[in-house]
C-alpha positions in Angstrom: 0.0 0.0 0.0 1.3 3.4 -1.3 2.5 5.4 1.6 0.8 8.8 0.8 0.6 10.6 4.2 0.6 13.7 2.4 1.9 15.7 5.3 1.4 19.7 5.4 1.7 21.1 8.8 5.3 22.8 8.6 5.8 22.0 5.1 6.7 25.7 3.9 8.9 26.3 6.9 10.9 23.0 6.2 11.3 23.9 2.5 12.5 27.4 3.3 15.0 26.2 5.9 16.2 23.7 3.4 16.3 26.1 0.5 18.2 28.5 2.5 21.2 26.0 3.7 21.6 25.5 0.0 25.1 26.4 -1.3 25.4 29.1 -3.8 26.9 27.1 -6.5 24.1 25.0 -7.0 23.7 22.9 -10.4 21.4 24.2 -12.9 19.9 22.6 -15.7 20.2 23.7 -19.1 17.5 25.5 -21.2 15.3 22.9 -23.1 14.8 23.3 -26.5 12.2 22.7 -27.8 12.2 19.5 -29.5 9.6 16.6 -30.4 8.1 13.7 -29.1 10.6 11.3 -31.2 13.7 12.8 -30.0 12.5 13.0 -26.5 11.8 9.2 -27.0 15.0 8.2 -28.2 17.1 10.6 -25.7 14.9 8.2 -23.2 16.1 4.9 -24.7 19.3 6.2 -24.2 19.2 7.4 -20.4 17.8 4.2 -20.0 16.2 4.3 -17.0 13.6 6.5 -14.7 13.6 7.1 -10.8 10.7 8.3 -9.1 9.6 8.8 -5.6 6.2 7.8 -4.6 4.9 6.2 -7.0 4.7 2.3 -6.2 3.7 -0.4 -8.4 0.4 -1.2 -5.6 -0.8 2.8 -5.9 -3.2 2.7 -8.7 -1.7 0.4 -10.7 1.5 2.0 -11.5 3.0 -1.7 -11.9 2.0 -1.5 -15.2 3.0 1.5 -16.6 6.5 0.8 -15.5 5.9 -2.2 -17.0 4.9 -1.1 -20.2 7.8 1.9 -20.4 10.0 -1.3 -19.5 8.6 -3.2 -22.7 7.9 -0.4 -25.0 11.4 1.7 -24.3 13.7 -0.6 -22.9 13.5 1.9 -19.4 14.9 0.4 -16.4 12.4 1.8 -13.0 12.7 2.0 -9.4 10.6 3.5 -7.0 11.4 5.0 -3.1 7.6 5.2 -1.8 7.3 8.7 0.3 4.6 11.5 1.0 4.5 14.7 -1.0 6.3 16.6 1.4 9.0 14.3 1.5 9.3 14.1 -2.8 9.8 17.6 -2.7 11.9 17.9 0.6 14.4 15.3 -1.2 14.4 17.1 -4.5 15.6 20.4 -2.6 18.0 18.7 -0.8 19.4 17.0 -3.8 20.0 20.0 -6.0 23.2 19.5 -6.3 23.4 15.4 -6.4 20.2 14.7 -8.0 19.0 11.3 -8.1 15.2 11.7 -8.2 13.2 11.7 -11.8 10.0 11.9 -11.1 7.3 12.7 -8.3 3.9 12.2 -7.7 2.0 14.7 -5.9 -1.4 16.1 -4.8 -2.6 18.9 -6.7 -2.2 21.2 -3.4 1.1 20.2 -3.8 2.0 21.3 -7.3 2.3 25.0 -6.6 4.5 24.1 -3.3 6.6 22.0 -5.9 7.0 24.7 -8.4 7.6 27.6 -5.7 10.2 25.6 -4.4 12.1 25.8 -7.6 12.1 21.8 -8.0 10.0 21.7 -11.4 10.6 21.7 -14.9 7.7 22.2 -17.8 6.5 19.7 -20.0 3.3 19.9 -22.0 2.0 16.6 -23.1 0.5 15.6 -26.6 -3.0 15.7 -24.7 -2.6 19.4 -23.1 -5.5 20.5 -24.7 -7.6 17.6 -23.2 -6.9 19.0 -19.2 -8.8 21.0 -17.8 -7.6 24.4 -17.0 -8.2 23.9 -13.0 -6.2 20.5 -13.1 -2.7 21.7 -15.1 0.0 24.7 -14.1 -0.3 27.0 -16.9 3.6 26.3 -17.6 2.9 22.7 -17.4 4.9 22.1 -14.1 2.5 19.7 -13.0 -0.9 18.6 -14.3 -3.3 16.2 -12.8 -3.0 12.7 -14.4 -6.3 10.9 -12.5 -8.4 12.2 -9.9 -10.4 10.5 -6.8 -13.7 11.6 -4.9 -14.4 11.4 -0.9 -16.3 8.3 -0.5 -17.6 6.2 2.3 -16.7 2.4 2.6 -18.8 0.4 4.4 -18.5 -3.1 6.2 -22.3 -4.4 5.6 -21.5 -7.1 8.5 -21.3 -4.9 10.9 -23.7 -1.8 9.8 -27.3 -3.2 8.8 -28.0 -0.1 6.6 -25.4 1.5 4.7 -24.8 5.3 4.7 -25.2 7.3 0.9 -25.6 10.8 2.2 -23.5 12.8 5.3 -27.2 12.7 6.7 -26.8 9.5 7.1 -23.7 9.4 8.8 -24.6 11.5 11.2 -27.7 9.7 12.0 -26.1 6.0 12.0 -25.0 4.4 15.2 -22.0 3.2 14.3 -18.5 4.5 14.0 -16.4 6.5 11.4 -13.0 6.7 10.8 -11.6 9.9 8.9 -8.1 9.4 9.3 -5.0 11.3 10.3 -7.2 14.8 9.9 -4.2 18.2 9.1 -1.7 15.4 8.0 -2.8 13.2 5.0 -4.5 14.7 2.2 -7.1 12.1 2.4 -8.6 12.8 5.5 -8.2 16.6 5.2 -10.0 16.3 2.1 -12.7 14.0 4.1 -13.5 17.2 6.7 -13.4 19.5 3.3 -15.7 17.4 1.2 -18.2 17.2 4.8 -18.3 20.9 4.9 -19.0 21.5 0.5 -21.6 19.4 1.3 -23.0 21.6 4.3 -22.5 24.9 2.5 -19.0 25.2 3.5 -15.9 26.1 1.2 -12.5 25.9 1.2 -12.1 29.3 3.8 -15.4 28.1 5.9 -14.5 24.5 7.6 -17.4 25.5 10.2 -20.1 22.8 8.9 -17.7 20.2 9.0 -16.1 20.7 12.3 -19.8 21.1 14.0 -20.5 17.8 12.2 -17.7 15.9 13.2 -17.7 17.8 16.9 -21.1 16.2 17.3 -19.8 12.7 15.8 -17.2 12.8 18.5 -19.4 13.8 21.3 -21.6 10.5 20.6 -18.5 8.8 20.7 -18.5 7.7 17.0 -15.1 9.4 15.8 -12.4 6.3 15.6 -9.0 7.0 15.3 -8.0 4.1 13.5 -6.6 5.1 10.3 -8.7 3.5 7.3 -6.7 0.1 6.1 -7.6 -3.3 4.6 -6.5 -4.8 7.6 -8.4 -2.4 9.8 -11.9 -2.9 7.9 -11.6 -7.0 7.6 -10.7 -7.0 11.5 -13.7 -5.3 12.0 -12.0 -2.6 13.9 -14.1 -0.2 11.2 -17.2 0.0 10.1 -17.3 3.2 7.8 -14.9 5.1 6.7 -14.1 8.2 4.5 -11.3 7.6 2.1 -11.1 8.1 -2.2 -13.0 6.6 -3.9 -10.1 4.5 -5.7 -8.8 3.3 -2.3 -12.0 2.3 -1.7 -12.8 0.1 -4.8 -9.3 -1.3 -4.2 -10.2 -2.3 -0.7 -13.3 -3.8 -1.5 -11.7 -5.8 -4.7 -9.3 -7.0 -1.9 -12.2 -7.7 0.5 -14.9 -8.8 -1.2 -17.7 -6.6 -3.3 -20.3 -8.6 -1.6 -19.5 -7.6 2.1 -18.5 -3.7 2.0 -20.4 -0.9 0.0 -18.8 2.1 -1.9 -20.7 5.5 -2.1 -20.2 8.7 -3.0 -22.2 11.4 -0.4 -25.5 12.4 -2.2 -25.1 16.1 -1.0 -21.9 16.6 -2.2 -18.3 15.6 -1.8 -15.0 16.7 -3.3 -12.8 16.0 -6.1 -9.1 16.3 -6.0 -5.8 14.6 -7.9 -2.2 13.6 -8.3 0.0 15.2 -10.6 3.5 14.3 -11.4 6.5 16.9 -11.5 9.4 16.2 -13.6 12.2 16.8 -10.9 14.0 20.2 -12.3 17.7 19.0 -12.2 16.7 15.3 -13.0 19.4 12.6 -13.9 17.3 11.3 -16.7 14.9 14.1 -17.7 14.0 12.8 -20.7 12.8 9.5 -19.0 10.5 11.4 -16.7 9.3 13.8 -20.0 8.4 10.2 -21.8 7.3 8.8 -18.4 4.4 12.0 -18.2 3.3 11.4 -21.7 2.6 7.8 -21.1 0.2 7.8 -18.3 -1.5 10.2 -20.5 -1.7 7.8 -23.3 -4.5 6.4 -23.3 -2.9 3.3 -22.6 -1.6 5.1 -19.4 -4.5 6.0 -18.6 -6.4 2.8 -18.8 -3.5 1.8 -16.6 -4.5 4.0 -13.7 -8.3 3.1 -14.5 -7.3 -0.6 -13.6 -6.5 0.1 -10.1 -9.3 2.3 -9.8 -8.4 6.1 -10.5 -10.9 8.0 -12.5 -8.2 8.9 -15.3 -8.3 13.2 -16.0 -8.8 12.6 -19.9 -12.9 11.8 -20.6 -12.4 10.9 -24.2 -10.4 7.9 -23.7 -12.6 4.5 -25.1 -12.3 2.2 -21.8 -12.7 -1.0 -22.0 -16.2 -2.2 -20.4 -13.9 -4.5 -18.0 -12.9 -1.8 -16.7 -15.4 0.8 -16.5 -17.3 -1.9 -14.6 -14.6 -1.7 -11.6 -15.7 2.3 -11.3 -18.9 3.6 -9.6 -21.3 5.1 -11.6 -21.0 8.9 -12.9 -24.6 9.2 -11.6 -23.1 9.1 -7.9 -20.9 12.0 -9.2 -23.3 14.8 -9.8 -22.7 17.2 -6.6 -19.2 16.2 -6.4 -17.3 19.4 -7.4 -13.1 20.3 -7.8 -11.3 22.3 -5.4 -12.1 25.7 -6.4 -9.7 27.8 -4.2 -6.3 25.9 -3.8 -4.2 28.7 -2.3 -7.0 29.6 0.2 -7.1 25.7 0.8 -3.8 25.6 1.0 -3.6 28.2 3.8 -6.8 26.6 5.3 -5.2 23.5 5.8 -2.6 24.6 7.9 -4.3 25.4 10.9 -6.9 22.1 10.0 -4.5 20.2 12.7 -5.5 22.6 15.5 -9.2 22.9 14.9 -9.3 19.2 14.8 -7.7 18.9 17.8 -10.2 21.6 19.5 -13.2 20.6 18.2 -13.2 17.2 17.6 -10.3 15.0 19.2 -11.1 16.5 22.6 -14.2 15.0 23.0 -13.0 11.4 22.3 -12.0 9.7 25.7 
């Protein structure tokens, strides 16, 4: 299991501090020309290989697009799994013994990525197929698939499954949201809570008065949401994306554990890669980028569940069965505000704490 913690609390100051014990003479790359598809291809083949960070064959499905840039281009891969944070930490500290390719990120961490000075451009062939709220303008990072806060559900243990926040907060049973302030996942879990309440990025209110009152009944768990945690038992529901909670149940069996998208609303958010700036084998990572947007790539990340960020791409019916429904879609919106989300979610960890984790005993 890909270890996305996503941490943010600090993440700015680290950077900064790291940035600023950076020697003077630091390597640079050189100015890319602008050149096509073929030559970046065959400057590829010749590097040989690609590095990235965070991005491990059992994270939706990236086994097989290393697989098929091993097969296709004769590119060597491996992988150090990490958060965001730490992909961007290491490609700072590295400036000047580079040995990173290739990151994936969340989209609030594209920006932190490019104002870090870590990035380098590069427009795919499907550029135009984006859309403008899931790409860098530059093309420093743009949003290869995308996942939706969903509940999962052990239908052993809970005799009617939640569709709707109303639900949840009606139920009897508890709810694990996860490591709230430090993965994007569960940060994302309290967002999507208050969109759905008339909340926004700047206005957490509706979702901390409906997780304070969750807590209070004694129905906040702290367990983090894992396959191991749901077959125990230890969990009943929980709020995760939507493609970690396909994969679960495809681990765990469809017939025992239901997957739904909140009817009031919920939120939509993504991973991007960025093409580490001073990159050993930059060509590798350029041809890496293009491929998950292939279409081939992207059936790729459909197969272990991601909604993939290009809409025209003919999927197979094989795999559009393993996906929920676009119907259960309709009030799930994008991020609209990423810098004032961004800022939002660094004081996330103390509200939480306040509001909700001091009513738990």
């Amino acid at each position: 299991m890909k270890y996305k913690g996503r941490k943010i609390v600090g993440l700015a100051l680290a950077l900064s501090m790291m940035i600023t014990g950076c020697t003077s003479n630091q390597a640079e790359t050189k100015a890319e020309d602008t050149v096509s598809l073929d030559v970046i291809i065959e400057r590829a083949k010749t590097e040989g290989k690609v590095v990235s960070v965070g991005m491990p064959d059992d994270w939706a499905n990236w086994k097989d697009t290393w697989a098929d840039l091993s097969s296709e281009y004769g590119l060597a891969h491996s992988d150090t799994d990490m958060s965001s944070a730490e992909e961007i930490a290491k490609m700072v500290a590295e400036k000047d013994n580079p040995t990173v390719d290739i990151g994936d990120v969340g989209i609030a961490f594209g920006p932190v990525a490019v104002e870090s000075g870590v990035t380098q451009p590069y427009k795919t062939s499907y550029w135009d197929e984006i859309p403008a709220w899931a790409k860098d303008e530059e093309g420093h990072w743009m949003l290869a698939y995308t996942g939706t806060i969903a509940f999962i559900t052990n239908t052993n243990l809970v005799d009617t499954s939640p569709t709707s926040w109303a639900d949840l907060l009606n139920g009897d049973y508890k709810v694990s949201v996860g490591d709230v302030g430090k993965a994007a996942q569960a940060s994302n879990a309290v967002l999507a809570c208050a969109i759905a309440n008339g909340g926004d990025e700047t206005n957490l209110e509706p979702a901390l008065a409906f997780f304070e009152s969750l807590a209070k009944q004694g129905r906040i768990s702290t367990v983090a949401p894992s396959v191991a945690n749901l077959e125990s038992g230890e969990i009943e529901v929980a709020i995760m994306w939507d493609f970690n909670a396909l994969n679960y149940r495809a681990q765990l069996g469809e017939s025992d554990y239901a997957v739904v998208i909140p009817q009031e609303g919920s939120v939509i958010s993504g991973y991007t890669t960025i093409i580490n700036k001073y990159a050993p084998n930059p060509n590798a990572a350029k041809l890496t980028r293009e491929y998950i947007f292939s279409d081939a790539g992207q059936i790729n990340l459909a197969n272990g569940f991601a909604r993939p960020i290009r809409s025209s791409i003919d999927m197979p019916d094989e795999v559009k069965s393993k996906m929920l429904p676009e119907s259960q879609y309709v009030n799930a919106k994008p991020v609209q505000d990423h810098e004032a989300w961004n800022a939002t979610t660094e004081t996330l960890p103390e509200l939480w704490q306040m509001r909700v984790l001091i009513h738990l005993k």
